[in-house]
mmCIF file of the N, C-alpha and C atoms, coordinates in Angstrom:
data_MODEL
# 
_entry.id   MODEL 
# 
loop_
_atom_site.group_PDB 
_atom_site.id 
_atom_site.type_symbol 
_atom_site.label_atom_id 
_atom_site.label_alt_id 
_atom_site.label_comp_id 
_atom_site.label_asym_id 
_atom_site.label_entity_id 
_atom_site.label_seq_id 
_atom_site.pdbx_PDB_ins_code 
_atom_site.Cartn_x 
_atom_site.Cartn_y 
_atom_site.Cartn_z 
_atom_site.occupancy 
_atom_site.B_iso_or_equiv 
_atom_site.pdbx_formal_charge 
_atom_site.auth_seq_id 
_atom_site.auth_comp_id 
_atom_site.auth_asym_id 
_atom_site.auth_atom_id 
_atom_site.pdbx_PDB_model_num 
ATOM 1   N N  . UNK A 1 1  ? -7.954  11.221 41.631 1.00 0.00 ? 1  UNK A N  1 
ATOM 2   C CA . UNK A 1 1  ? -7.797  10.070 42.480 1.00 0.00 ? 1  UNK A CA 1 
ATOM 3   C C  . UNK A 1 1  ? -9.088  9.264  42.484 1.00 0.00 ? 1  UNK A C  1 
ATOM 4   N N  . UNK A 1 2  ? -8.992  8.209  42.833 1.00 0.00 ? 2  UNK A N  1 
ATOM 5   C CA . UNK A 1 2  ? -10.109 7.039  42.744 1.00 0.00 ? 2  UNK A CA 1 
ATOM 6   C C  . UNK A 1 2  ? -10.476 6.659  43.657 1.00 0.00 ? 2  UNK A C  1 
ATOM 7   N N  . UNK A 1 3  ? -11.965 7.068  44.543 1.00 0.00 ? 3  UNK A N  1 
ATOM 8   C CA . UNK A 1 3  ? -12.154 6.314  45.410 1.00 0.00 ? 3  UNK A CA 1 
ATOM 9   C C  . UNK A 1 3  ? -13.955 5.731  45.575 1.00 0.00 ? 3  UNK A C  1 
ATOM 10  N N  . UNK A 1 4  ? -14.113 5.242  46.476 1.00 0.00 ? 4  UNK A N  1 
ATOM 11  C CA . UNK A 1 4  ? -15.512 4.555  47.196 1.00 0.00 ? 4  UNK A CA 1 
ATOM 12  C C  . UNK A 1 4  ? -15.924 4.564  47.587 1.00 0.00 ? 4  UNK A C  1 
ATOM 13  N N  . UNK A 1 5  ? -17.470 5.994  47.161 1.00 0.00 ? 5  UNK A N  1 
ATOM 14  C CA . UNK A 1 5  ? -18.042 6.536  47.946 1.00 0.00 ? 5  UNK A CA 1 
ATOM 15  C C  . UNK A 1 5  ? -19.503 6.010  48.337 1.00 0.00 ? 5  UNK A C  1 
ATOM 16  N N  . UNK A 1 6  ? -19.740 6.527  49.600 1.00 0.00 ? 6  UNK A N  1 
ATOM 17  C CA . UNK A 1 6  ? -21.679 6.395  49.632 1.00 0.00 ? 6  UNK A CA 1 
ATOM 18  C C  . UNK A 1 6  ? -22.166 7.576  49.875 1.00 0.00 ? 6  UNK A C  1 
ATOM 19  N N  . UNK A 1 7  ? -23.062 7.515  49.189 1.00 0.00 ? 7  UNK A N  1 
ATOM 20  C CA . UNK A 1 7  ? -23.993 8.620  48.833 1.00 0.00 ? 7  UNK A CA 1 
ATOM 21  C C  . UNK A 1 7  ? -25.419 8.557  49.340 1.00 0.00 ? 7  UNK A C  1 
ATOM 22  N N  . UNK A 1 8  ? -25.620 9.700  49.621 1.00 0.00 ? 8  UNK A N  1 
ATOM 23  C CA . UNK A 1 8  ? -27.299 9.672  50.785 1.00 0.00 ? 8  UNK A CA 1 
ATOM 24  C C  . UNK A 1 8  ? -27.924 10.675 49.232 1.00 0.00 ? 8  UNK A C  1 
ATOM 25  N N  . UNK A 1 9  ? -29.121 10.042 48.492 1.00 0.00 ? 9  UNK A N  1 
ATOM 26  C CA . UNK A 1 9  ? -29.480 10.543 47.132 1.00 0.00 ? 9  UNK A CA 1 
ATOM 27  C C  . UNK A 1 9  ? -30.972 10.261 47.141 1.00 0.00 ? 9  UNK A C  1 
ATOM 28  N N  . UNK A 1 10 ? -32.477 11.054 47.518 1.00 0.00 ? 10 UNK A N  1 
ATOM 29  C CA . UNK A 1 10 ? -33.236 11.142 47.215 1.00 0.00 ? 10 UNK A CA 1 
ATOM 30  C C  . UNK A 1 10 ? -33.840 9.705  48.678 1.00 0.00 ? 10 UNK A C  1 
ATOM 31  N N  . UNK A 1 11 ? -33.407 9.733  49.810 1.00 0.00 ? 11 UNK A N  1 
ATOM 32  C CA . UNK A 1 11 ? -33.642 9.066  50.831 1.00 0.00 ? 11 UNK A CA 1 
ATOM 33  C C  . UNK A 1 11 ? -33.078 7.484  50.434 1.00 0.00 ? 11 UNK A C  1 
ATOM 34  N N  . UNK A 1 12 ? -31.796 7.497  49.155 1.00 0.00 ? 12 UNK A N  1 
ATOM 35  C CA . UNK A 1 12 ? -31.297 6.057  48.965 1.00 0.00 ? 12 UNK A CA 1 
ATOM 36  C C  . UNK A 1 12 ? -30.015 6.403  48.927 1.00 0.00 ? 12 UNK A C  1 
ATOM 37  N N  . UNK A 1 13 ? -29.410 5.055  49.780 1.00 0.00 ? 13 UNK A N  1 
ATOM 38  C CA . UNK A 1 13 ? -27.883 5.097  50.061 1.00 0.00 ? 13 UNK A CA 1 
ATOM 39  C C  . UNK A 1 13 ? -27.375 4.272  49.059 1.00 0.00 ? 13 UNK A C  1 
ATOM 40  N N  . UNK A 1 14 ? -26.843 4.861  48.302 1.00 0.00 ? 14 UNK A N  1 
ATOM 41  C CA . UNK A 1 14 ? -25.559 4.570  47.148 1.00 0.00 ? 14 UNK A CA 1 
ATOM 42  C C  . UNK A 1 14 ? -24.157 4.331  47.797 1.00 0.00 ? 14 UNK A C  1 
ATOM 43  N N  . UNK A 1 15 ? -23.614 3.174  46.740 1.00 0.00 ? 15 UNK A N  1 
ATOM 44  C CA . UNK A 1 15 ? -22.036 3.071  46.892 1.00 0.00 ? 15 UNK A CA 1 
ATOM 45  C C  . UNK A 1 15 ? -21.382 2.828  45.366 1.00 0.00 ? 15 UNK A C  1 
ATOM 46  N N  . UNK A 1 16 ? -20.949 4.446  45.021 1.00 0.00 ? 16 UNK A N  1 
ATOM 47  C CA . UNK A 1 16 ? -20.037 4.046  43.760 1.00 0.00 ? 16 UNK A CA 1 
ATOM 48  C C  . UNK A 1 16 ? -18.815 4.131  43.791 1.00 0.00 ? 16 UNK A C  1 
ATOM 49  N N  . UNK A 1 17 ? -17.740 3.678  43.254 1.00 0.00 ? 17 UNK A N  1 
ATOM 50  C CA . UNK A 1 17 ? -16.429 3.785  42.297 1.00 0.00 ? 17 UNK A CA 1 
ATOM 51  C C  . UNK A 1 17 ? -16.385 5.218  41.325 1.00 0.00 ? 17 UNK A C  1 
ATOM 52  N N  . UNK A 1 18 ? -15.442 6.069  42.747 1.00 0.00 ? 18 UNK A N  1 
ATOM 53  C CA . UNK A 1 18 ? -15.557 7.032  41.158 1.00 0.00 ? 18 UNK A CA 1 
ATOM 54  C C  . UNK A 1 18 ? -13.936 8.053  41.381 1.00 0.00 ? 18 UNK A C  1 
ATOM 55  N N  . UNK A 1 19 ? -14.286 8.857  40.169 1.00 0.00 ? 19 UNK A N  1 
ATOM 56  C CA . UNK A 1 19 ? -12.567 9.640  39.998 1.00 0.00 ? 19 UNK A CA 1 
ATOM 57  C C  . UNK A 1 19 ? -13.664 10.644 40.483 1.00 0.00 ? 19 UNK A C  1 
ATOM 58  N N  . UNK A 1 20 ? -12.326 12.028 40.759 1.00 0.00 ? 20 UNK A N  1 
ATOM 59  C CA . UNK A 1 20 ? -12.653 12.529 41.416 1.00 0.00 ? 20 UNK A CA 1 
ATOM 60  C C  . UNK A 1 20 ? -12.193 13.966 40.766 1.00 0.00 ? 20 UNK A C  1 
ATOM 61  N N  . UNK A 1 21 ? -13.049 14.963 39.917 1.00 0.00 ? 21 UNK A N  1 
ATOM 62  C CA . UNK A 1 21 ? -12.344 15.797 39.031 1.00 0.00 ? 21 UNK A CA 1 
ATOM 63  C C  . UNK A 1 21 ? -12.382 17.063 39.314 1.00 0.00 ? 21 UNK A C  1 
ATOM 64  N N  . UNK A 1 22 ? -12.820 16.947 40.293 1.00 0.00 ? 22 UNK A N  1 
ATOM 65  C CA . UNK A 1 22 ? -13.092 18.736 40.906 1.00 0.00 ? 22 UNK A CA 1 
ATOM 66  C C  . UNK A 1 22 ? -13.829 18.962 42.375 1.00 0.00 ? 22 UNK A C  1 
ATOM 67  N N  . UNK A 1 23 ? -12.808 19.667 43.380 1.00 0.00 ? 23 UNK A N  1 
ATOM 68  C CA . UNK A 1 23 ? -13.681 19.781 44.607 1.00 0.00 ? 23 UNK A CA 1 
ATOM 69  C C  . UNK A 1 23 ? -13.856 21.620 44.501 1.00 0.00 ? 23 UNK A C  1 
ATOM 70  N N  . UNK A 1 24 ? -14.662 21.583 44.769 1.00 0.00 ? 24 UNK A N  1 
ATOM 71  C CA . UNK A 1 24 ? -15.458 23.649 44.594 1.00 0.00 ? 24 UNK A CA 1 
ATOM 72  C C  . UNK A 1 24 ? -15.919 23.446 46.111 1.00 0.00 ? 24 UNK A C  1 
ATOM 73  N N  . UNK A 1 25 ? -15.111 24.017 46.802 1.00 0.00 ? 25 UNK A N  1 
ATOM 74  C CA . UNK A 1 25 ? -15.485 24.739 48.176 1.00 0.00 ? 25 UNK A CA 1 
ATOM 75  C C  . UNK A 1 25 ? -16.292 25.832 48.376 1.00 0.00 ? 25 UNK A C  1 
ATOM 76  N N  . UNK A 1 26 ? -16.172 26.724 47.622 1.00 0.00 ? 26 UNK A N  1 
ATOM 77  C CA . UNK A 1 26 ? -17.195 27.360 47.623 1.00 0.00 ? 26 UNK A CA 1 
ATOM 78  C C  . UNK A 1 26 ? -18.661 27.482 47.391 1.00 0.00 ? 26 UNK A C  1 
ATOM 79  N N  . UNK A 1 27 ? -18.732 26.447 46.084 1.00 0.00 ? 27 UNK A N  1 
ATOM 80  C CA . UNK A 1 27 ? -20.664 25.789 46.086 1.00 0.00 ? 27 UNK A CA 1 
ATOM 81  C C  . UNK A 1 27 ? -20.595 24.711 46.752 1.00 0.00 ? 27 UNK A C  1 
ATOM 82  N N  . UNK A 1 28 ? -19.626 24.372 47.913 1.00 0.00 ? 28 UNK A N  1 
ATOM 83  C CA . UNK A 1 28 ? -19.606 22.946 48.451 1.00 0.00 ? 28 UNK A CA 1 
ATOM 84  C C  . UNK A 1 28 ? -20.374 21.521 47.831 1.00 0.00 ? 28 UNK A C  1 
ATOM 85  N N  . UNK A 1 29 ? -19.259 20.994 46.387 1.00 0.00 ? 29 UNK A N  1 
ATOM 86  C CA . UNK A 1 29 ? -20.005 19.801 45.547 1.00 0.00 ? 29 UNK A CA 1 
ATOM 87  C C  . UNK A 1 29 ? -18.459 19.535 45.308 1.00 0.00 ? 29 UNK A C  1 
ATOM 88  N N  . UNK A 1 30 ? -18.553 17.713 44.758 1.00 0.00 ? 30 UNK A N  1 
ATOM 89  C CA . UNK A 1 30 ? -17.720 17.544 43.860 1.00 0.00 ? 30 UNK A CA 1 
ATOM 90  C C  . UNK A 1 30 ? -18.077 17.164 43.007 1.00 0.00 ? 30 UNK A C  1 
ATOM 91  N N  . UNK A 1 31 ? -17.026 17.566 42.135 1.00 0.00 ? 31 UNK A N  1 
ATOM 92  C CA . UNK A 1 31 ? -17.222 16.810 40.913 1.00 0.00 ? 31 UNK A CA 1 
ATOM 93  C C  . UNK A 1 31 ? -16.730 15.579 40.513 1.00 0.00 ? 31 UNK A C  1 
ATOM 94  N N  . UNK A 1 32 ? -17.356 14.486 39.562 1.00 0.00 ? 32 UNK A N  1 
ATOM 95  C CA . UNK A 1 32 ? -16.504 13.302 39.729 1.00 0.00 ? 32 UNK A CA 1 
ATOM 96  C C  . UNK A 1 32 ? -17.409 12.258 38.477 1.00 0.00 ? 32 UNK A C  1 
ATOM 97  N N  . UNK A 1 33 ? -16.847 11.510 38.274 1.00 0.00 ? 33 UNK A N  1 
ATOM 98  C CA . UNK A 1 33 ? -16.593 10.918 36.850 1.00 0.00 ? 33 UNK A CA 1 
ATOM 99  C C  . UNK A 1 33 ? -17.035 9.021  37.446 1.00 0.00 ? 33 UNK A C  1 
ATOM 100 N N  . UNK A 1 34 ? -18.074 8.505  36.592 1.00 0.00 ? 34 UNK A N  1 
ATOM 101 C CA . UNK A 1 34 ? -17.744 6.867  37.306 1.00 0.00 ? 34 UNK A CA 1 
ATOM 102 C C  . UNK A 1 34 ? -16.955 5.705  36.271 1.00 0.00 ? 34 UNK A C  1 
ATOM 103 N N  . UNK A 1 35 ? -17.181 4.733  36.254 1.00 0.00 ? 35 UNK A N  1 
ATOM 104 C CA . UNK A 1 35 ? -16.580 3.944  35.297 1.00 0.00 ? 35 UNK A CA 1 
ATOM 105 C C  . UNK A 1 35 ? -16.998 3.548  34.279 1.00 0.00 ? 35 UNK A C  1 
ATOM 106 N N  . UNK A 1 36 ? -18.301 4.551  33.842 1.00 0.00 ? 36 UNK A N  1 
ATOM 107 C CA . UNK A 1 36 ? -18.500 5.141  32.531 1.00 0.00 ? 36 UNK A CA 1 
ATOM 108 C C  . UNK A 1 36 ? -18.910 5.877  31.610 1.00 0.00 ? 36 UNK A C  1 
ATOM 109 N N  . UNK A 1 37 ? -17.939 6.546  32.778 1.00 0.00 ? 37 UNK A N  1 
ATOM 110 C CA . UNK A 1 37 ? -17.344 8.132  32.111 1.00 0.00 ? 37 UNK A CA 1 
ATOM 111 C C  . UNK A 1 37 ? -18.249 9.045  32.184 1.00 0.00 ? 37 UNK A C  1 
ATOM 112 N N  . UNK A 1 38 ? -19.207 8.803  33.408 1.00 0.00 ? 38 UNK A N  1 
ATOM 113 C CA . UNK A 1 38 ? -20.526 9.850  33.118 1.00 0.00 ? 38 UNK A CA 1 
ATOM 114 C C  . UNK A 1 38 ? -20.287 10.486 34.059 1.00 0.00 ? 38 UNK A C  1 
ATOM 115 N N  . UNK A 1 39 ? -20.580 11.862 34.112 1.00 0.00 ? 39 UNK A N  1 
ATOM 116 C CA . UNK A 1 39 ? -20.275 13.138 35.152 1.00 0.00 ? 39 UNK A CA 1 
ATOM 117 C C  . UNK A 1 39 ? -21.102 13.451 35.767 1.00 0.00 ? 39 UNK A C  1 
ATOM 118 N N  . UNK A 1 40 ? -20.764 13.788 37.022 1.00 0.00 ? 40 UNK A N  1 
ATOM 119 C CA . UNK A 1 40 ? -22.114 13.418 38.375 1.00 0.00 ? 40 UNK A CA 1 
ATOM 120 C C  . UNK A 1 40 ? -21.053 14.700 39.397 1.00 0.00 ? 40 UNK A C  1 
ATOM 121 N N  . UNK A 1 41 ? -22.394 15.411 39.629 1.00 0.00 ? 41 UNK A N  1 
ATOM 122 C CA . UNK A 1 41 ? -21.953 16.341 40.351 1.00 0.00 ? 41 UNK A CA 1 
ATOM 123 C C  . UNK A 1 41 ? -22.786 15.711 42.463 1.00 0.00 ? 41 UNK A C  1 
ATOM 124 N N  . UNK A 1 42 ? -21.994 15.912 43.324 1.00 0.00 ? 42 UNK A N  1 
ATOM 125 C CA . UNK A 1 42 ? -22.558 15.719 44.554 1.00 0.00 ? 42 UNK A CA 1 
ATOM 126 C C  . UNK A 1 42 ? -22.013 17.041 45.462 1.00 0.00 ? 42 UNK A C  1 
ATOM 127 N N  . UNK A 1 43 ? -23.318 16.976 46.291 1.00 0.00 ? 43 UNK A N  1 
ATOM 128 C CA . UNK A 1 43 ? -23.190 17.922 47.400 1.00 0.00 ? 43 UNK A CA 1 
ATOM 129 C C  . UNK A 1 43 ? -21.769 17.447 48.615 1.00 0.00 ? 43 UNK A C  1 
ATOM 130 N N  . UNK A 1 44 ? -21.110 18.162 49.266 1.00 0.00 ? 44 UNK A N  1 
ATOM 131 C CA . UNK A 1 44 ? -20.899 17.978 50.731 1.00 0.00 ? 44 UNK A CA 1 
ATOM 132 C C  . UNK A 1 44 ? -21.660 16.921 51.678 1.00 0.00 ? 44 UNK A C  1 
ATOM 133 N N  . UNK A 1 45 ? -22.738 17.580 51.769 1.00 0.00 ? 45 UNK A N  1 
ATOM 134 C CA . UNK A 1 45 ? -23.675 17.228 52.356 1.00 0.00 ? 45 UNK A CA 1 
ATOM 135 C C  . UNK A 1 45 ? -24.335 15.903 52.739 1.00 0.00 ? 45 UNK A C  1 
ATOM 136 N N  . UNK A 1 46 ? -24.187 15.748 51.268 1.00 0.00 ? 46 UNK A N  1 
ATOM 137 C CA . UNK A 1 46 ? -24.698 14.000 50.471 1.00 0.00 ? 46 UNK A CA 1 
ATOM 138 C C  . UNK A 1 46 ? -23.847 12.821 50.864 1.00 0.00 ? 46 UNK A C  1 
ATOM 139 N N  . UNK A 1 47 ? -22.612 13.385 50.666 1.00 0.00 ? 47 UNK A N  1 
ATOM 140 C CA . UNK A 1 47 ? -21.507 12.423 50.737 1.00 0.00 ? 47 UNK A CA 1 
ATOM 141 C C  . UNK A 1 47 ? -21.405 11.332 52.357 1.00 0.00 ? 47 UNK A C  1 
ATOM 142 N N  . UNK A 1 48 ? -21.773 10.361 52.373 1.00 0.00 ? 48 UNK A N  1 
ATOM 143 C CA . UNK A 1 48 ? -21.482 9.685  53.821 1.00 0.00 ? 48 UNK A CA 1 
ATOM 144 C C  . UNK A 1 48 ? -20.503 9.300  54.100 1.00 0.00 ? 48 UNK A C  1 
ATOM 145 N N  . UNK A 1 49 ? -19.683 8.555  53.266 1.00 0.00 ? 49 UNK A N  1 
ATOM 146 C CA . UNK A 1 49 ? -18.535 7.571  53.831 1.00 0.00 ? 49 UNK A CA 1 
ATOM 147 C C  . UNK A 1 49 ? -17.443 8.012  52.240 1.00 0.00 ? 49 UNK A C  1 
ATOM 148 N N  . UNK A 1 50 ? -16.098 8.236  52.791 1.00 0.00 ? 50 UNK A N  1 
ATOM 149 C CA . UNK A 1 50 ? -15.006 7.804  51.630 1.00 0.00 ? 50 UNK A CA 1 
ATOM 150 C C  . UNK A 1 50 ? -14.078 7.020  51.466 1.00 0.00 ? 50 UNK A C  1 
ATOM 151 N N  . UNK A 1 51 ? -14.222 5.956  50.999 1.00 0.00 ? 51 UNK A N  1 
ATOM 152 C CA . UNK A 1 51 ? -13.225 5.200  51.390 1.00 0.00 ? 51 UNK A CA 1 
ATOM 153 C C  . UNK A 1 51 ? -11.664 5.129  50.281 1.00 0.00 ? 51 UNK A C  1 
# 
C-alpha cells in the first residue's frame, strides 16, 4: 500500500511517498520502497505522522 509518511531522522523531519513492503513487529521497523525504488528501512519509533 502507498502512503505519506514523516519521519523524525537524525533531528530532521522528513515527508516521503512511499510503498510499504514489510512491517516486522518484532525488530519494530518497516520496510518500504520510495518512488525510486530505493529500500529504506525505518524504526517504529521514527515514524510521526501516516497519512
Amino acid at each position: 500500500m502507498d502512503y505519506t509518511i514523516k519521519i523524525l531522522e537524525n533531528g530532521y523531519l522528513y515527508k516521503n511517498y512511499i510503498t510499504v513492503a514489510n512491517i516486522n513487529p518484532l525488530n519494530k521497523t518497516i520496510t518500504c520502497t520510495d518512488a525510486f525504488h530505493n529500500q529504506r528501512m525505518f524504526k517504529f519509533g521514527d515514524v510521526i505522522e501516516v497519512d
